[in-house]
C-alpha positions as CSV (number, residue, x, y, z in Angstrom):
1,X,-37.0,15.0,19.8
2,X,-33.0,14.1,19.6
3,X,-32.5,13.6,16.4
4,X,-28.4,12.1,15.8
5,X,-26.7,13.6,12.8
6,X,-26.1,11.4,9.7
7,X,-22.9,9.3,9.2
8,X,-21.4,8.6,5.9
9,X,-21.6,4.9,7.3
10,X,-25.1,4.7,7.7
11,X,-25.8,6.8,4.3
12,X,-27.0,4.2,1.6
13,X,-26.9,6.9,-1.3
14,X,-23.8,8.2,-3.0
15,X,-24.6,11.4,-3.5
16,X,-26.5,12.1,0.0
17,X,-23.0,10.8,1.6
18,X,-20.7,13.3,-1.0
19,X,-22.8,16.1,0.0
20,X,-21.9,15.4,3.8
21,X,-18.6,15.4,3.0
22,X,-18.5,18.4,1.2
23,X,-20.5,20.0,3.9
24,X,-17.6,18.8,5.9
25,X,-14.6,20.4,3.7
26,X,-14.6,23.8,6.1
27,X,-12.1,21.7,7.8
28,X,-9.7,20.5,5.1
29,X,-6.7,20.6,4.3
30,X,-5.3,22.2,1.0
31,X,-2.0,19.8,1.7
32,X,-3.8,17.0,2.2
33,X,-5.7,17.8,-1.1
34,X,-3.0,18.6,-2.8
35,X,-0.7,15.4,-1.9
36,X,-4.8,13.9,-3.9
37,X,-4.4,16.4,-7.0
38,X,-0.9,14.8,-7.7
39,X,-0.8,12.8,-11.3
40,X,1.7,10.7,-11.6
41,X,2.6,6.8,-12.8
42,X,2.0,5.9,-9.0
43,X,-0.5,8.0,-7.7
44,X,-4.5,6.8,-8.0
45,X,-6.3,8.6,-11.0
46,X,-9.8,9.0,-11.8
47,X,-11.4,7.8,-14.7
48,X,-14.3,8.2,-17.5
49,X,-15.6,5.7,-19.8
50,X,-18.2,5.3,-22.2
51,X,-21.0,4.8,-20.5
52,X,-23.4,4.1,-23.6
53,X,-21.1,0.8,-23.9
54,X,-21.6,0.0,-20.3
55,X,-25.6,0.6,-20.2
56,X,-25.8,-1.8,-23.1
57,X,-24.4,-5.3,-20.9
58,X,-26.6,-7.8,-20.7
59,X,-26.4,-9.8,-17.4
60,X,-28.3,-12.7,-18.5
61,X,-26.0,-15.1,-19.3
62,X,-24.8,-14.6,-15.6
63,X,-28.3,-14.1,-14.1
64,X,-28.3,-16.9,-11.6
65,X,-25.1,-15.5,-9.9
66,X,-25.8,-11.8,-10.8
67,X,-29.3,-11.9,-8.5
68,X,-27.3,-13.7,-6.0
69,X,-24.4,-11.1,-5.8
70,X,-27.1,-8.0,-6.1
71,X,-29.1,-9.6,-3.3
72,X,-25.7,-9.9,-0.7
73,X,-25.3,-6.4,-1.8
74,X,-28.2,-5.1,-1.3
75,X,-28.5,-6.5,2.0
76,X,-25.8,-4.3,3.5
77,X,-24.1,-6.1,5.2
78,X,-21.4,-3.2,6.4
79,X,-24.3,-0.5,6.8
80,X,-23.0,1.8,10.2
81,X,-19.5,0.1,10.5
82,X,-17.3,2.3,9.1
83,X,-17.6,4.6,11.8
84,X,-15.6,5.1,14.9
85,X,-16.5,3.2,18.1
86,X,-15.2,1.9,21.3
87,X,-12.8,-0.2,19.3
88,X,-11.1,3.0,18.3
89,X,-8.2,4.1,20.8
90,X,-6.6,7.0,20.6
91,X,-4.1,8.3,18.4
92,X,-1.1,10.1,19.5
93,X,-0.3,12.1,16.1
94,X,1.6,14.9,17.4
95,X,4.2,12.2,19.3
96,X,4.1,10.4,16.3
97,X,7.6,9.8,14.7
98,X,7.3,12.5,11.9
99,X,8.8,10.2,9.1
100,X,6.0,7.3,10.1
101,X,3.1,10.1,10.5
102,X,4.4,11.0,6.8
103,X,4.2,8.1,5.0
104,X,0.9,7.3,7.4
105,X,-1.0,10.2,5.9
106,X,0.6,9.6,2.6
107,X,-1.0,6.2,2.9
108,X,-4.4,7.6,3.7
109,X,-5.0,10.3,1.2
110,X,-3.7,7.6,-1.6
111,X,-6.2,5.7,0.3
112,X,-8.8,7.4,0.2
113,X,-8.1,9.2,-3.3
114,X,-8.7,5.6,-5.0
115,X,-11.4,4.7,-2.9
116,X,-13.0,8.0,-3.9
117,X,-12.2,8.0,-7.5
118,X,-14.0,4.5,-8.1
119,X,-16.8,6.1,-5.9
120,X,-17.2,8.6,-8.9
121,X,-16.9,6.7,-11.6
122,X,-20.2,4.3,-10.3
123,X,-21.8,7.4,-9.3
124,X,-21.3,8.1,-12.9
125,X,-22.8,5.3,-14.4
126,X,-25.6,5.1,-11.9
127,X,-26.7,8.7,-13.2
128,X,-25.8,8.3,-17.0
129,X,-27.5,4.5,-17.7
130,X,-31.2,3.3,-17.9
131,X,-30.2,-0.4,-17.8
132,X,-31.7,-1.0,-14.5
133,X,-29.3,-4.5,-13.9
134,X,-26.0,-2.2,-14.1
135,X,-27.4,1.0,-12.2
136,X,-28.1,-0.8,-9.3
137,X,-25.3,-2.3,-9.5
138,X,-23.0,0.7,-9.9
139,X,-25.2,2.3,-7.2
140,X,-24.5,-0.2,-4.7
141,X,-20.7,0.4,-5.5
142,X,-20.7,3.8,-5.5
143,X,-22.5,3.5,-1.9
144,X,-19.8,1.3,-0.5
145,X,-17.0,3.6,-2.0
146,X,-18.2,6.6,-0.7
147,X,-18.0,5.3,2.6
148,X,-14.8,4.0,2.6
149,X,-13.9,7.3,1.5
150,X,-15.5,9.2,4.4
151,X,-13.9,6.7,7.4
152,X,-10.4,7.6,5.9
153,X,-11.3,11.3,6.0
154,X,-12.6,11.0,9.6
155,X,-9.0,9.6,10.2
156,X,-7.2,11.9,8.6
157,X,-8.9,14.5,10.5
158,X,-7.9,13.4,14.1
159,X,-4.2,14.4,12.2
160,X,-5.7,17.7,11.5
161,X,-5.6,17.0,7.4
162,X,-8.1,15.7,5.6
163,X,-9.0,15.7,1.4
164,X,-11.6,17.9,0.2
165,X,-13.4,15.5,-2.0
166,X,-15.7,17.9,-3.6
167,X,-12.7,20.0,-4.9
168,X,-10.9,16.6,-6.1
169,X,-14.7,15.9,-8.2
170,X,-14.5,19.3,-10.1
171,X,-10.3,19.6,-10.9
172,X,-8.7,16.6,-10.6
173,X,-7.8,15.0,-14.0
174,X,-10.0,12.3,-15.8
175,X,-8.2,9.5,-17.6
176,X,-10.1,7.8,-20.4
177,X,-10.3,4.4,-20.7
178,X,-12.5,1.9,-23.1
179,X,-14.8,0.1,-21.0
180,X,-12.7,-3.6,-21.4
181,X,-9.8,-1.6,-19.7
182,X,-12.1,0.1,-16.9
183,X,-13.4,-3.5,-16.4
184,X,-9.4,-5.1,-16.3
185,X,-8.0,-2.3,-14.3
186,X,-10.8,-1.5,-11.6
187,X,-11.3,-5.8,-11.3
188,X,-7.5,-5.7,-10.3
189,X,-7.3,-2.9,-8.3
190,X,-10.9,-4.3,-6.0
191,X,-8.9,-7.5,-6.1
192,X,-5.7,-7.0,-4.9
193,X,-7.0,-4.4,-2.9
194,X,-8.9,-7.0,-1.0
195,X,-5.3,-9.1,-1.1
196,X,-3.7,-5.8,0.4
197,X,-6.5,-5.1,3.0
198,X,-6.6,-8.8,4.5
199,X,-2.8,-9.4,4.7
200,X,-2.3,-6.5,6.5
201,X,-5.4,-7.6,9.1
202,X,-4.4,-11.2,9.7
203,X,-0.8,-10.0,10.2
204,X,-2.1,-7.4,13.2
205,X,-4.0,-10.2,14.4
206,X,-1.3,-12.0,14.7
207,X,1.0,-9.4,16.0
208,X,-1.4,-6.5,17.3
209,X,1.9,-4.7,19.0
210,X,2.2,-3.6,15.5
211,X,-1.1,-2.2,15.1
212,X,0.2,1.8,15.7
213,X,-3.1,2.8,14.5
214,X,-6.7,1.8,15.3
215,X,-8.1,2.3,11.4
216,X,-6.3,-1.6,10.9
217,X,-9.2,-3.1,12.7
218,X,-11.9,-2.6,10.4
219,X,-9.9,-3.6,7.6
220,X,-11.3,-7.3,7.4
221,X,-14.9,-5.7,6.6
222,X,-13.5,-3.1,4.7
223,X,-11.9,-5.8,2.3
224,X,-14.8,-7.8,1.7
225,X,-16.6,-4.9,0.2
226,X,-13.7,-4.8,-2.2
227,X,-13.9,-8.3,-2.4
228,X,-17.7,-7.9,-3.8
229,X,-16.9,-5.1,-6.4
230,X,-13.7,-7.4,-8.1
231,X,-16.8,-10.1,-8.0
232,X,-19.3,-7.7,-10.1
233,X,-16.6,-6.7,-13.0
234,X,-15.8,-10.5,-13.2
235,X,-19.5,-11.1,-14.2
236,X,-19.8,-7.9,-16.0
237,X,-16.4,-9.4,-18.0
238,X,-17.9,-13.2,-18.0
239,X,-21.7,-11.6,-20.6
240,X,-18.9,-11.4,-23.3
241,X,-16.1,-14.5,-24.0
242,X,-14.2,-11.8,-26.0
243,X,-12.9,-10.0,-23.3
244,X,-11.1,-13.0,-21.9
245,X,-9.6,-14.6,-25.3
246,X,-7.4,-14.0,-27.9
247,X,-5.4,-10.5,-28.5
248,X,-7.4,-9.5,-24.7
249,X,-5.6,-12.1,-23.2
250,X,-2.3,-9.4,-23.7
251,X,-4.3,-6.8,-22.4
252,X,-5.0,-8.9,-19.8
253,X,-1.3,-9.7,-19.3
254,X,-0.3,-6.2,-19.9
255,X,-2.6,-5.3,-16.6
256,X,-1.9,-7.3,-14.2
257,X,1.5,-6.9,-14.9
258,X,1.4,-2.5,-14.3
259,X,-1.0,-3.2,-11.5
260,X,1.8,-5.5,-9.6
261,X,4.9,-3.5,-10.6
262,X,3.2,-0.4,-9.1
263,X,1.8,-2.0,-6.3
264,X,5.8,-3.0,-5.4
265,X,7.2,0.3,-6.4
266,X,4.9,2.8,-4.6
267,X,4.9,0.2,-1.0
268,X,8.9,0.7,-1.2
269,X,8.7,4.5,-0.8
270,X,6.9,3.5,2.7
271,X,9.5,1.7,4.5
272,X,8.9,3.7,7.6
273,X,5.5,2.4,7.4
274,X,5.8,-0.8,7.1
275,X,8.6,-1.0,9.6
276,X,6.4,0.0,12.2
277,X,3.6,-2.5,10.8
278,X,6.4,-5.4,11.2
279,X,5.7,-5.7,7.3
280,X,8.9,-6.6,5.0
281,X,7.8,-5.2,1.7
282,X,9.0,-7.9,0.2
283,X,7.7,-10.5,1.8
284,X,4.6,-8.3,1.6
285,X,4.3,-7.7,-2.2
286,X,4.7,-11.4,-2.8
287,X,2.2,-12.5,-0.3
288,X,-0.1,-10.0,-1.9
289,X,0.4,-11.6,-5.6
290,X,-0.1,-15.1,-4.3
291,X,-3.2,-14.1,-2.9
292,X,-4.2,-11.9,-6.4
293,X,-3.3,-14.6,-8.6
294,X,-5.2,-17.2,-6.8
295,X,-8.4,-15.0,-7.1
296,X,-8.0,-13.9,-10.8
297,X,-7.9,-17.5,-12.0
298,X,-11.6,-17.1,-11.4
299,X,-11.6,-15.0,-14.8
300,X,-8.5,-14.4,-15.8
301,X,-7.2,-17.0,-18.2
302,X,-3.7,-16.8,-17.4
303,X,-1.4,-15.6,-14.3
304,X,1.8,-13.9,-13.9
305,X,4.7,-16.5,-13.2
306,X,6.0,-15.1,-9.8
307,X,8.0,-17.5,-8.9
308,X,10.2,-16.8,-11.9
309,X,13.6,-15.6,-10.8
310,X,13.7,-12.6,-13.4
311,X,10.3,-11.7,-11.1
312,X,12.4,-10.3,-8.5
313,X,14.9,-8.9,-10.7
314,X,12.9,-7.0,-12.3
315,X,10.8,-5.7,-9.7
316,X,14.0,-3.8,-7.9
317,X,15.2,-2.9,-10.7
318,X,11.9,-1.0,-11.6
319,X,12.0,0.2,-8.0
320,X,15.6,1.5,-8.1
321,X,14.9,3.4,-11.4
322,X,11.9,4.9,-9.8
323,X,14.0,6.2,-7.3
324,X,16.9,7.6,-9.8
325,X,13.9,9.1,-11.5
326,X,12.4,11.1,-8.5
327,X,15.8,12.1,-7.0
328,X,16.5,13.2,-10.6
329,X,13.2,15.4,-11.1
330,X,13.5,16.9,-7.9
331,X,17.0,18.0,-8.6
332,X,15.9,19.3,-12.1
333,X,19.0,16.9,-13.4
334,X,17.4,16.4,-17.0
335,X,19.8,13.6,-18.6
336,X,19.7,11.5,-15.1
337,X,15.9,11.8,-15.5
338,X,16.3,10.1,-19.2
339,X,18.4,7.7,-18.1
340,X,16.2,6.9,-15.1
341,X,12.8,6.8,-17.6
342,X,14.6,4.5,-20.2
343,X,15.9,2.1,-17.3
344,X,12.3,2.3,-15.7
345,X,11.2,1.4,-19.5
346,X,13.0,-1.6,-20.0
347,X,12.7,-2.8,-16.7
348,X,8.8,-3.3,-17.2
349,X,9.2,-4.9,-20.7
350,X,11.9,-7.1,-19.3
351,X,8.9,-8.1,-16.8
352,X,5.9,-8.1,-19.2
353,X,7.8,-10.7,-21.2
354,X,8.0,-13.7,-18.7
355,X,6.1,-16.5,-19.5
356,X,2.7,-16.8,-17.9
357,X,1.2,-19.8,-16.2
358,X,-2.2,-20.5,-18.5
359,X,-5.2,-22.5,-16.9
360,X,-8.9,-23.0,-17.6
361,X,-11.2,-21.1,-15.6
362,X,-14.4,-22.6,-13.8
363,X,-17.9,-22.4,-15.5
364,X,-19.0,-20.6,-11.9
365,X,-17.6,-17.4,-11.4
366,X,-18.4,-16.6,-8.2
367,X,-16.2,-16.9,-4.9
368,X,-16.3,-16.1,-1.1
369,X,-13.7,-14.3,0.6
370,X,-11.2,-16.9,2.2
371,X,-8.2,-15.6,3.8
């Protein structure tokens, strides 16, 4: 009998797919790994929590929409997709210009670096918890992450780099963050990485000259699982008024704001990129916040004002600063570098102080993916 070797895409188990992919790490590459390892303001970080807190939710003033989430979950709808078919044309890397295959594969391992880190932080729960409502749950993320994961290694291989994932498990750094935060963070990052991920896809369907690289087509999919996972934290965040009210509500602020500014900063140290995507990173960023803002209202009792005109402002001004500061590192200039930090500081308080736009959210929390 022919039996076909697994995919990560048809794996429904996290740690059956993570094994694959460690099976697969003969071929990585310590760059590529390395470019992961990094730990800085900007690059994706992996975090731990305490998962006693987590175990302890009780879903059941969100049970209607909880079963109905679990349910479009569990169905699968994206089992076997992310895999390469006959929609995948081929890639020209070594005639590649180097500066776009550069910021490309940057794009990927950061890519696949955050996708990976959430995948082990539900792997985590799923193996730490005994409340069955949230291990499922945290299971069926985990799965979705883990795929995502492998596709972008896949990718990366064809390049001849890839991230060996199993090395990033046992030595990258853990960040720890009190379940609210993990719940405010990792909602915004599924969130506006469903914002990201769907600009990007109606854009190349729009103008598919752009589209220099075939991974863009299975974005829309791709998104929608993100979509489903900013979905869950919102219900996790709805058991407990708390954690949308009073002194949260500057946590809250304080969040969306570092998400955005970082967002805007790390997309302008790709302009090769999105040159070749037709993508003004401006245009871009603001598209993406529109997009963000219109989805937190769902839970979020307040949104950022970005139509303000000190907005802007103080986006480039973060962004230059950013750039003083790595030019000042790399040259070992350690004054510059101060100057940079303080300017960098002040920049992002000078943003975190604009008025917000406050609204009352709906009694439903739950959306569908429209864009």
């Amino acid at each position: 009998m022919n039996m076909q070797p697994k995919h990560t895409s048809d794996i429904t188990d996290a740690e059956e797919s993570l094994k694959l992919q460690q099976a697969q790490s003969i071929t990585d590459s310590d760059s590529a790994t390395a470019l992961a390892m990094q730990n800085t303001l900007l690059t994706p970080r992996f975090y731990t929590t305490d998962f006693d807190e987590l175990d302890a939710i009780d879903v059941t003033p969100v049970r209607a929409e909880w079963d109905r989430l679990i349910a479009q979950m569990v169905s699968d709808p994206n089992k076997g997709h992310f895999k390469k078919n006959a929609d995948w044309d081929e890639v020209d890397w070594d005639g590649m210009e180097p500066a776009l295959k550069k910021e490309f594969i940057d794009f990927l391992v950061s890519s696949c670096t955050a996708e990976f880190s959430g995948c082990v932080l539900y792997k985590e729960m799923k193996r730490r918890g005994s409340n069955s409502d949230i291990t499922q749950l945290f299971q069926l993320m985990a799965r979705d992450e883990a795929r995502h994961a492998g596709f972008i290694n896949d990718a990366l291989r064809e390049a001849g780099v890839s991230v060996n994932l199993g090395f990033l498990t046992q030595k990258k750094k853990y960040t720890y963050f009190r379940p609210k935060f993990i719940y405010y963070a990792t909602y915004l990052s599924e969130k506006i990485g469903y914002a990201r991920y769907i600009t990007i896809f109606r854009h190349l369907q729009a103008h598919p000259e752009h589209r220099f690289h075939p991974i863009f087509k299975w974005f829309e999919e791709w998104c929608n699982d993100e979509f489903s996972h900013g979905e869950a934290f919102a219900l996790l965040m709805k058991t407990d008024p708390k954690l949308t009210s009073g002194v949260n509500v500057w946590w809250i602020k304080f969040f969306l704001t570092a998400v955005f500014a970082t967002m805007y900063v790390r997309d302008h140290q790709r302009p090769v990129f999105h040159k070749a995507l037709g993508v003004d990173p401006d245009w871009y960023a603001h598209e993406v916040y529109v997009k963000t803002s219109a989805l937190t209202q769902q839970i979020f009792p307040i949104t950022l004002d970005i139509d303000n005109p000190r907005w802007q402002r103080g986006l480039e001004r973060l962004q230059k600063a950013n750039a003083d500061l790595a030019e000042a590192v790399e040259n070992k200039q350690f004054f510059r570098k101060l100057g940079a930090q303080a300017r960098a500081g002040m920049a992002f308080v000078s943003l975190f102080t604009i008025p917000v736009k406050k609204h009352k959210c709906p009694d439903a929390v739950l959306m569908e993916p429209a864009y």
